[in-house]
N, C-alpha and C positions, 0 to 999 in steps of 0.2 A: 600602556604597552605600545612601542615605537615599532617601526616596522622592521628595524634591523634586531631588537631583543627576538621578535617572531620568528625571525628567520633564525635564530638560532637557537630558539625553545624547539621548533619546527625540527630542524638537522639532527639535534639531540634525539628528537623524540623517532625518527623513521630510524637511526642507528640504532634504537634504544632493544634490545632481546625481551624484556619487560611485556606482558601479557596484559595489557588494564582492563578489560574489559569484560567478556564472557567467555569462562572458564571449561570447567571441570563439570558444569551442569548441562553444558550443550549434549554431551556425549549420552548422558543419562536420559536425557527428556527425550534423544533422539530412540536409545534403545527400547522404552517402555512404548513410544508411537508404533515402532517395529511389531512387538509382539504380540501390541494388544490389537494391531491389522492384522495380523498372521494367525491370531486367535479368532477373531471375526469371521475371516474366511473358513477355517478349518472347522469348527466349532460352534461356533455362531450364527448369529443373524446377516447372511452375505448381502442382501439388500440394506439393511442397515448402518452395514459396516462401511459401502461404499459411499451410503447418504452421507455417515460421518469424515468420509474423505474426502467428497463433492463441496460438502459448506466449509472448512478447510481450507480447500483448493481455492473457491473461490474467494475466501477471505482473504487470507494469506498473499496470494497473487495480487490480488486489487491492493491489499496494505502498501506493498513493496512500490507497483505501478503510481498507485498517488502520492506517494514520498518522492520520486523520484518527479512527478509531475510538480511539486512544488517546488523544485530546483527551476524545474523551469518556468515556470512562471513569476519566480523571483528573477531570472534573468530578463526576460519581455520586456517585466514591467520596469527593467531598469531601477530594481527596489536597491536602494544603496545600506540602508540598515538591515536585509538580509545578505549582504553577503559573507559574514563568521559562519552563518548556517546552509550555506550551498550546500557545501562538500556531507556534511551532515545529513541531510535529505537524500544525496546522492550517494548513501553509502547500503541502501538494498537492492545496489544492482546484482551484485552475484547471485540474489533469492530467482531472478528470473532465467536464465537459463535453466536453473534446477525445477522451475514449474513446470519448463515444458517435458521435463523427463517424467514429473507426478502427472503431467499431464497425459501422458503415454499409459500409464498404471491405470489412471481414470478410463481410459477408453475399453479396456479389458472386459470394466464392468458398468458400462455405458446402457447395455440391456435392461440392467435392473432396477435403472435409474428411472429411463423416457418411457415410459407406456408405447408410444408410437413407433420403437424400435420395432418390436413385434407386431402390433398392431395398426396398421398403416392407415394414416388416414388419404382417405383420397383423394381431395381437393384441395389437399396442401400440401399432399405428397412429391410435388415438383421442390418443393424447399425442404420440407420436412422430412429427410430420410436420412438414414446412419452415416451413407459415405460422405455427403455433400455436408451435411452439419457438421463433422467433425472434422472435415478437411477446412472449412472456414473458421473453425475456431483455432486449428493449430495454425493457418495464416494470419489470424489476428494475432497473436502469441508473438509467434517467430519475428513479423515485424517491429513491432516495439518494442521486444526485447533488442534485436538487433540494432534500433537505432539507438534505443537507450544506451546501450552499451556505447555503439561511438561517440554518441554527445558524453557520457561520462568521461571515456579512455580523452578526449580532447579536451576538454577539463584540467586531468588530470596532468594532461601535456605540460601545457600551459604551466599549471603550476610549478611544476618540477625543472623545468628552462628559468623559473624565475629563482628558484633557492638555489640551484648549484649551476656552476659554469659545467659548460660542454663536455668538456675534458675531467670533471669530477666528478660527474652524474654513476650513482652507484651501479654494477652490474645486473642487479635485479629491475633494474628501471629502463638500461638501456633500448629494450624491445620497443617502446613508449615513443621514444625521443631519436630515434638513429637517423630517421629519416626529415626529420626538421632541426639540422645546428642551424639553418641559419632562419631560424622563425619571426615571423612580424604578429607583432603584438595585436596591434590591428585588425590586422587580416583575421587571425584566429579567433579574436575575442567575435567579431564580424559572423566567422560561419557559426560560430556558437549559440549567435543570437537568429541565425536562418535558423538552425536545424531546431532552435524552439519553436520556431512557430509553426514550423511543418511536424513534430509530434507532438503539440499541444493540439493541434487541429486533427492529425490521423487518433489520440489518444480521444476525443470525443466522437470521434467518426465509428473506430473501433470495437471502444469498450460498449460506447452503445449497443453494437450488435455483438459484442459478446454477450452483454445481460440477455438480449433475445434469445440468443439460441443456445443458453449456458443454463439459465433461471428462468425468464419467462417459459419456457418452450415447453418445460415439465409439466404444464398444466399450456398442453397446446389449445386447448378452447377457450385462454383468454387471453385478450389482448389488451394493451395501454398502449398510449402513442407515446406518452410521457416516462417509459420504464426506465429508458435507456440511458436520458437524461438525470434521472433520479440516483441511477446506478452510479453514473465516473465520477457524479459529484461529489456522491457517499465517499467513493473511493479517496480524490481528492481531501474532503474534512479529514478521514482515516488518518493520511499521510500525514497531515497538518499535526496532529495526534500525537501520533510518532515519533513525529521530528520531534516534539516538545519533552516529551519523555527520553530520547536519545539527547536532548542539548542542556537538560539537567544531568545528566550523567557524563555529560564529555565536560561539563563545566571543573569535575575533578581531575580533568588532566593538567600539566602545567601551561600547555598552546590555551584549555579552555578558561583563562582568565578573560581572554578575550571578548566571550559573551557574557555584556553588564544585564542589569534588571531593566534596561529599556531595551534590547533584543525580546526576552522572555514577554514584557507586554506589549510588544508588537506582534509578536506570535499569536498572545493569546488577544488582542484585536481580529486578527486574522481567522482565529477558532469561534470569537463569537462570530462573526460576520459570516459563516460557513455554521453553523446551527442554525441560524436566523433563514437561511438559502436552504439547508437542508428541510427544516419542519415545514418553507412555505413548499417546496415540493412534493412533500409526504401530503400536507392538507390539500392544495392542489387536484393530487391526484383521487384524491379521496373525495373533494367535492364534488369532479366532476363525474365519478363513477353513481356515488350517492343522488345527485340530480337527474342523471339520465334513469337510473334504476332498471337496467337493462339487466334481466336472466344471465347472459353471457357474463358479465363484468361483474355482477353483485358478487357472486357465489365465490372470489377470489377473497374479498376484502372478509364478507358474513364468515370462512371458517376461521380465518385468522382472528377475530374481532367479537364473537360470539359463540366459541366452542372453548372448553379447557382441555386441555393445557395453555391452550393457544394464547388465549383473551392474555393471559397473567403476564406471558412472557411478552404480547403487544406492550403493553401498561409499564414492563421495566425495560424494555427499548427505549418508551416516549421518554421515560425519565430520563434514563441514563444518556442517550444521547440528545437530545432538544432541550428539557426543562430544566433538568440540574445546571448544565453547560451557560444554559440562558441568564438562571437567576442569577449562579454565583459570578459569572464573568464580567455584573455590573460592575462589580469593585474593579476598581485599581487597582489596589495593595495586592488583592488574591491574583490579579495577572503578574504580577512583579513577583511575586511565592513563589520558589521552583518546586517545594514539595507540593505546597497544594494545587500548583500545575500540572503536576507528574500525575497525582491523584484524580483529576478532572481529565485528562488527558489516557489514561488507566482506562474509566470509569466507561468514555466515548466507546474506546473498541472494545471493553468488554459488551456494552449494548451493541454496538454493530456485529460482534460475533452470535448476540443472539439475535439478531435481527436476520443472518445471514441464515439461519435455524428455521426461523419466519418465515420466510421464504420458499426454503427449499424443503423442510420435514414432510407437511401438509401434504405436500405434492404428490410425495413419494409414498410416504405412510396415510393408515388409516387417523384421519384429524383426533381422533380420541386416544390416541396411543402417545406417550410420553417418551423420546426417545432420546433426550441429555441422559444417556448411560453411561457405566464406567470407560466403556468401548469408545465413545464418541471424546469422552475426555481426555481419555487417556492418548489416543488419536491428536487432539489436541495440541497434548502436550508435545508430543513427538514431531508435529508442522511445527510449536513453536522452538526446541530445538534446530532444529532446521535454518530457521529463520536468524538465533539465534546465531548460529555456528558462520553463514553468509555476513551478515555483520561484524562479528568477531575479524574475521578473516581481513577483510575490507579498511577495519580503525588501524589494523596491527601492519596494514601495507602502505598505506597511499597518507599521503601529508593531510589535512584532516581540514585545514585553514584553504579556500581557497585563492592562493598567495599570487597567484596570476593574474587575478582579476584586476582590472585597473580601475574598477569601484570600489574595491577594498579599504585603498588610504582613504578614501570619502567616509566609509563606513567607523575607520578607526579618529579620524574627526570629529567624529560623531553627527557626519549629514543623515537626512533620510531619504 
């Protein structure tokens, strides 16, 4: 595929009224998340209900943030075989502004989350208090959505200055472009690659201390120096995840011919090599708790690790995310597979969504109490509509190929 057929698979397909992607099931998944929150509170278990909001929240958000992290860091690294899959990575930005509204909903019921709300501890009470925590969490949010959003919208620029002249650019798009006819390629490809590095760098500065005061903090008497690192990273493999399950699905567009079976195993090079990062930081952290054997620290890992429910659902994290990921990704052929990528790819954030359970159940609830109920499910399902609907929205607007980039034709050469 030449780059002028692109460009006109491209023009076709933003004119196109044509819906490809996620339907009729967004609206569904959305309303059953609704009711089965609206029954939790009214009805139910309101502690429960919000736990099942919280690990949700937190998934969900991190999913979107490290998809969008692996846009950029395919940019940095000047990776020339990622760039068919930019735009694709970059297409859960819309999910984050709508976190910070779930994030609004979460504070409501914030009390029944933290023990510390009500119960103050007092010599950490200079950090640890309602207003100051949650006023840094909606600052960690607010920033990186808001940059993500400009690194994406200039992206975007870019691209759409390259498929249509000035004076043909569609009125849905002129908001984008009014202000650059006369743009240097250059120049913008240039701030594109600043403003990676300044939120690749604020996105581990960050998220770091999101996990602290998001996940850690639920169990304020324990502490890891390594938590926060262990968190963007997760986040990060997540995206990687993601994207791979979204670039087998855009492969049935007519623009996704574009991505051959050496994109898919470079990807999935990229997915082993981020297990292999992920489990040394979960052993890591585990060794050095285990060696010190310090009261404070043990009693995080012992409920997780030697109590049920808990132990079981450790055991199909390790799998599903580390050892499955590890053994099968030796093959070649299964990295070139877009189903049995899609399926390894599946598999990852299904273990991270219970891992994110891992984390935060314990915390809240009594360690013996089993709480994947219909409510948390169902919850579930209704963040992944959500998610669903922001994606949707995003393939069905913006050119999909990102056709501005001037490592593109490198990439349709087939350099790396």
């Amino acid at each position: 595929m030449n780059r002028q057929d692109l460009k006109n698979i491209l023009v076709n397909s933003l004119n196109s009224e044509e819906k490809k992607l996620f339907t009729s099931y967004t609206i569904v998944f959305l309303m059953i998340g609704i009711l089965a929150f609206a029954y939790g509170l009214i009805l139910g278990n309101v502690k429960h209900t919000y736990q099942a909001f919280l690990i949700n929240f937190v998934f969900w958000t991190g999913l979107a943030q490290g998809s969008i992290i692996l846009s950029v860091v395919l940019r940095l690294t000047n990776a020339k075989w990622g760039r068919p899959i930019i735009r694709i990575a970059e297409s859960t930005i819309y999910f984050l502004p709508i976190s910070l509204v779930l994030f609004i909903i979460l504070v409501f019921g914030a009390d029944y989350l933290y023990s510390w709300f009500n119960e103050p501890i007092v010599h950490k009470a200079a950090y640890l208090n309602p207003t100051f925590m949650l006023s840094r969490v909606a600052f960690y949010l607010i920033v990186l959505t808001i940059l993500s959003y400009i690194y994406v919208r200039s992206s975007i620029r870019l691209d759409l200055l390259k498929i249509y002249e000035p004076a043909n650019i569609p009125k849905r798009f002129q908001s984008l472009v009014k202000i650059d006819k006369t743009l240097n390629e250059e120049n913008e490809y240039n701030k594109l690659y600043r403003m990676s590095t300044i939120i690749a760098i604020l996105y581990a500065v960050l998220y770091s201390l999101f996990a602290i005061d998001v996940v850690m903090s639920l169990d304020p008497h324990w502490v890891s120096t390594l938590f926060g690192a262990y968190y963007f990273i997760g986040c990060f493999y997540m995206g990687i995840a993601l994207t791979i399950i979204l670039v087998t699905l855009f492969q049935k567009r007519p623009e996704g011919k574009i991505i051959q079976p050496n994109h898919l195993h470079d990807l999935g090079k990229l997915l082993f090599g981020f297990a292999i990062v992920n489990g040394d930081f979960f052993y890591s952290q585990f060794l050095v708790i285990w060696y010190g054997n310090l009261p404070e620290e043990t009693h995080y890992i012992i409920e997780r690790t030697q109590h049920q429910p808990w132990i079981t659902i450790a055991y199909i994290v390790l799998i599903l995310s580390f050892v499955a990921p590890f053994i099968i990704l030796l093959r070649k052929k299964i990295k070139m597979n877009p189903n049995a990528m899609k399926l390894i790819s599946a598999g990852i954030l299904l273990g991270y969504w219970l891992e994110r359970n891992l984390l935060i159940a314990p915390a809240v609830s009594n360690t013996e109490v089993f709480t994947i109920n219909f409510i948390q499910i169902a919850i579930t399902i209704g963040f992944l509509g959500i998610f669903m609907s922001s994606i949707n929205y995003f393939w069905n607007k913006y050119p999909m190929i990102a056709f501005g980039d001037p490592l593109l034709k490198h990439s349709l050469e087939g350099e790396k």
